[in-house]
N, C-alpha and C positions, 0 to 999 in steps of 0.2 A: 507691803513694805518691800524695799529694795534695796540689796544690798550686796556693792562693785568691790570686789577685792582682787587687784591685779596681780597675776604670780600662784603661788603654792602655798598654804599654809597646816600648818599643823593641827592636829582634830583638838589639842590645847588653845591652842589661840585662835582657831574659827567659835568656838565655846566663849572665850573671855568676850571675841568682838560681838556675837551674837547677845551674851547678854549686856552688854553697852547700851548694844541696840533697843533691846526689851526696856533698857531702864529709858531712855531719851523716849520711846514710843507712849511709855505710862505718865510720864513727867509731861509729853504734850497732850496727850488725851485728859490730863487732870486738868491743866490751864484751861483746855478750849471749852471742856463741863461747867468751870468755875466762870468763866467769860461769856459761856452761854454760846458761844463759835457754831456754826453752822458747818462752816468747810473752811481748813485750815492745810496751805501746803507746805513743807518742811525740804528745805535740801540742805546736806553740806557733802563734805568729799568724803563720808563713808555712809550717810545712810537719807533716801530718801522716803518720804510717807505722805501720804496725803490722809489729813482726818476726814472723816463725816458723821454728821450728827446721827445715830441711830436713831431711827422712824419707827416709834410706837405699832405697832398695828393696832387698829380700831377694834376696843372689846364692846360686846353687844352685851350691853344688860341684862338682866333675866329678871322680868317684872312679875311681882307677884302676883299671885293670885289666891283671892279671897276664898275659901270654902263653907258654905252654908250647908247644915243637916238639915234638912224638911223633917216635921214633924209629920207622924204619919199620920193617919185617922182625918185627913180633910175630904 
């Protein structure tokens, strides 16, 4: 995320713009989930983001395995 604020502002109103921000960041990450969006870019004159789909990492399965008692006395 990126975020251009010309000038000085207040530790009050960098808090208000920042969570704006948070809210417009969650409000396009839900669209592009529900869209199914691979890569989505966003700009206006206060906040740029570019989404991307998060990439599973590949889980390896853990196959079972059978266990047999041998009867003894063979």
């Amino acid at each position: 995320m990126k975020i251009t604020v010309n000038g000085t502002i207040s530790e009050e109103a960098l808090k208000v713009v920042l969570n704006t921000q948070k809210s417009k960041v969650k409000t396009i990450t839900e669209f592009c989930k529900n869209e199914k969006l691979e890569h989505l870019s966003y700009k206006d004159n206060e906040l740029e983001f570019e989404y991307q789909k998060e990439s599973k990492p590949d889980v390896l399965k853990k196959s079972k395995v059978e266990v047999r008692n041998h009867a003894e006395g063979n």
